[in-house]
N, C-alpha and C positions, 0 to 999 in steps of 0.2 A: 504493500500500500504506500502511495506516496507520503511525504508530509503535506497533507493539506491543511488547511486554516477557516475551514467550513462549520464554523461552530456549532450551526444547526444539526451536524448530525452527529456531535456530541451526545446526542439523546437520546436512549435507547426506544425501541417501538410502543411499549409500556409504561412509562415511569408512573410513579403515582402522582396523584396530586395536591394541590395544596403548598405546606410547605418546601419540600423538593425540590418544585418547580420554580419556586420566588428564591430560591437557593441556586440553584445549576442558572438560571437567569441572572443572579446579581454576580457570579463565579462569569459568565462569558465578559460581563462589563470588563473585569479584573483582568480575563485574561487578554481582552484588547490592549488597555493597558501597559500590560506586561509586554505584549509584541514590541512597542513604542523604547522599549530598554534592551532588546534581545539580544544587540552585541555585548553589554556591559553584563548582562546576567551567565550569557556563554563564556567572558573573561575569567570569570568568578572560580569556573572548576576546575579550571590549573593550579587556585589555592584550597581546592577542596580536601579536609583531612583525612585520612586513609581510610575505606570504609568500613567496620564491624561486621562480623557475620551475623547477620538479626535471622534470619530464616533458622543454622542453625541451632541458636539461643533458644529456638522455639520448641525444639526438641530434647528434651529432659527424660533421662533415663530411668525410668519407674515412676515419674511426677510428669503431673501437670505444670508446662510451664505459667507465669502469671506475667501479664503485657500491663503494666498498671498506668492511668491514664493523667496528661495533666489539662486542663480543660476548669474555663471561669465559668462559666454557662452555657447554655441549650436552649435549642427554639421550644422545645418540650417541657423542661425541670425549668428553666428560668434560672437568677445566678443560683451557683451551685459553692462554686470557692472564689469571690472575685478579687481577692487580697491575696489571692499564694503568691509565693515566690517560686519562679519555675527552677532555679537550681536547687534551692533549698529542699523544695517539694523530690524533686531527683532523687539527691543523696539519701532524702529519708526513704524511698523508693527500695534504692540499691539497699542501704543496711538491711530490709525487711528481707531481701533474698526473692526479691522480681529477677525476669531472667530479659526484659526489657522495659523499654518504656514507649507511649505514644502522647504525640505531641499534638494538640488540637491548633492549629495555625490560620485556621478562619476567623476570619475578625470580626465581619457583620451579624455574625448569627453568635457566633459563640469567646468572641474576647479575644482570640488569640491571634498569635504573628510570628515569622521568621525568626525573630530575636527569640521568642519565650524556647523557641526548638534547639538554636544556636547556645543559649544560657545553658540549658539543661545539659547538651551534648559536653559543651566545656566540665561542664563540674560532673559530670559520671564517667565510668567505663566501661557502660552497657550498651546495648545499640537501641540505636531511636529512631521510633518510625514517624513521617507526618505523617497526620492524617487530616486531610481537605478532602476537598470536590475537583480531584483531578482530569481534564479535560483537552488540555493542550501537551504534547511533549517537550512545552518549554517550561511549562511546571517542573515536570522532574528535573532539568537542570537547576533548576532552580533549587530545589530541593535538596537536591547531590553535592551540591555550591553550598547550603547552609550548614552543611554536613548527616542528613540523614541519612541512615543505613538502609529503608525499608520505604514502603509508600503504598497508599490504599487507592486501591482502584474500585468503583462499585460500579458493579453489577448493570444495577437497575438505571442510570446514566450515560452510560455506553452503547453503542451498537458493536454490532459483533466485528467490522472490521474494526472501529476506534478503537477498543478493548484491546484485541488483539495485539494494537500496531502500541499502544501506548505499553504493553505489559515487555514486547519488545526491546522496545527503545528505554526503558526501566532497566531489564536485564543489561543492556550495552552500557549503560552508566555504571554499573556496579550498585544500585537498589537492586531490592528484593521487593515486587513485588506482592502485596497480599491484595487478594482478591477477593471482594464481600457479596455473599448471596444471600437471598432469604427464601426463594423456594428452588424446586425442580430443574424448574427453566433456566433460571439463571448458572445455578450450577453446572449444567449441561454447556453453558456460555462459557461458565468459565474455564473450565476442563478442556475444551475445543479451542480455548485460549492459551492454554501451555500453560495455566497456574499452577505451579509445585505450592503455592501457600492460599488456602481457602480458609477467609474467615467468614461463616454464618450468624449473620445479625437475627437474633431471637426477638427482633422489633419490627413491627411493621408499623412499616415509613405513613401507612394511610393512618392505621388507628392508634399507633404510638402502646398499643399495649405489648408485653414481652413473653413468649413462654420460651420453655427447655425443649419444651417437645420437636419445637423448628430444627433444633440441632439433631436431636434423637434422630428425631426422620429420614433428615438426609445422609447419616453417618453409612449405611450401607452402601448409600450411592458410589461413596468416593474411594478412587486404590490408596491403599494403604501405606505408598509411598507420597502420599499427598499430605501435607501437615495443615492440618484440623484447628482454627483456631474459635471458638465461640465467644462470640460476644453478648451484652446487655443481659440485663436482669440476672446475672451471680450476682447474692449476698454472704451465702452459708458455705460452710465446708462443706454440708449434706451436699449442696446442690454441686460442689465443687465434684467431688467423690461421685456423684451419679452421672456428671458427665467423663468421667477419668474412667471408670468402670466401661464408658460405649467407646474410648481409645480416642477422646481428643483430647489437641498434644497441649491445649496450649487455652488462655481463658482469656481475654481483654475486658478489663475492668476499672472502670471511671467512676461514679457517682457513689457507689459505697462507699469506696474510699475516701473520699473528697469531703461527703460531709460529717466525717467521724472528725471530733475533733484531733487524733493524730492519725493520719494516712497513712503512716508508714506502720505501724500499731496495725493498721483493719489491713495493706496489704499480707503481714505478715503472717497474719493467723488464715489465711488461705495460700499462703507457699508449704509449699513441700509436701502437697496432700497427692494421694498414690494415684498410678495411672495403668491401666489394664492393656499390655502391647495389643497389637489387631494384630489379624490373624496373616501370617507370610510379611512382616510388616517389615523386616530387615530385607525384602526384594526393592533397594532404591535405584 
């Protein structure tokens, strides 16, 4: 696929709607924007610092790994932490025994920016993924330039060539890649995409309610060489343990954390909870 600059099909056949949509809409403003900087943002990644293995940090031998999140507010919860400090918030991350961390970088919906990802990468030695509404493949330089090691591609905003060509050109950077589904279809998207990192959002984007079962469901779908990350709605070890039991590798979790008064405290007491191998799982 060429690089094109056709933002409109940035958008998968489906997306939901609502918020989303006034999301992936205010993301194309930005990434106009961004075109207008594109030599100075491509200068950038000849000072980019060496990238971390985040994909596989994901993969923890007899655990579930935990991706814990830093992130001021949601167009959903509303603020959530809007005072952290993103390195402080890090370090106390890493002492709990996270095996990464992600970095919420969108600023209209939810607070965040390049710096808060930049701050946190300086003060950990964990790998850090953005995660935005990525659309253009000059985002990921962008990204790879602030020093991220990973980067989220969804699903349900994408069409199957953009997908493709952005998960791509991520791998050529040296990101990794995670790719977020929430049902069948999209999975099927992203696997026909070459994603080795599938993460399952337990939320739907229409009704914002979360279950476990969205993960359960699709775990048979996927080979077992594919790293399994679940997102939204973990609070408990139970729920931790019942997803480690169906052999995902890995948990991404933000808002528990965030409103306990110490985060590194709530991430702690869900690290290192056990995880059940799948079946022929060491065929990578």
């Amino acid at each position: 696929m060429n690089d094109t600059r056709t933002l409109s099909e940035a958008q998968g056949s489906s997306p939901s709607r609502g918020i989303l949509d006034r999301i992936v809409e205010t993301k194309e403003g930005e990434v106009r924007a961004l075109l207008a900087r594109e030599e100075a943002v491509r200068a950038r990644l000849d000072e980019a610092p060496p990238v971390r293995d985040f994909g596989n940090a994901l993969r923890r031998e007899g655990e579930v790994a935990v991706m814990a999140e830093v992130k001021r507010r949601s167009p959903g919860a509303g603020p959530i932490r809007p005072d952290l400090v993103p390195a402080e918030l890090g370090r106390a991350y890493q002492g709990a025994g996270v095996a990464a961390i992600s970095v919420l970088t969108d600023r209209e919906y939810f607070g965040g920016s390049l710096q808060d990802l930049q701050e946190v990468r300086a003060g950990v030695s964990l790998p850090v993924f953005r995660k935005d509404f990525i659309l253009d493949p000059l985002q990921l330089a962008e990204a790879r330039a602030a020093g991220a090691d990973g980067v989220l591609l969804i699903a349900r905003i994408l069409d199957d060539d953009r997908l493709r060509f952005l998960h791509r050109r991520g791998v050529e950077l040296g990101l990794t890649p995670l790719v977020e589904v929430h049902d069948e279809e999209e999975l099927d998207r992203a696997l026909a995409a070459g994603a080795e990192v599938v993460g399952i959002n337990n939320r739907n984007l229409q009704t914002f309610r979360t279950s476990l079962d969205v993960t359960l469901s699709l775990m048979p779908r996927i080979p077992e060489a594919v790293t399994v990350v679940a997102e939204s709605g973990i609070r408990t070890r139970e729920e931790v343990d019942l997803l480690g039991s169906a052999g995902v590798h890995a948990i991404l979790v933000g808002e528990s954390f965030l409103r306990d008064p110490d985060p590194g405290r709530a991430a702690g007491k869900l690290a290192g909870r056990p995880r059940v191998a799948r079946r022929d799982e060491g065929r990578r």
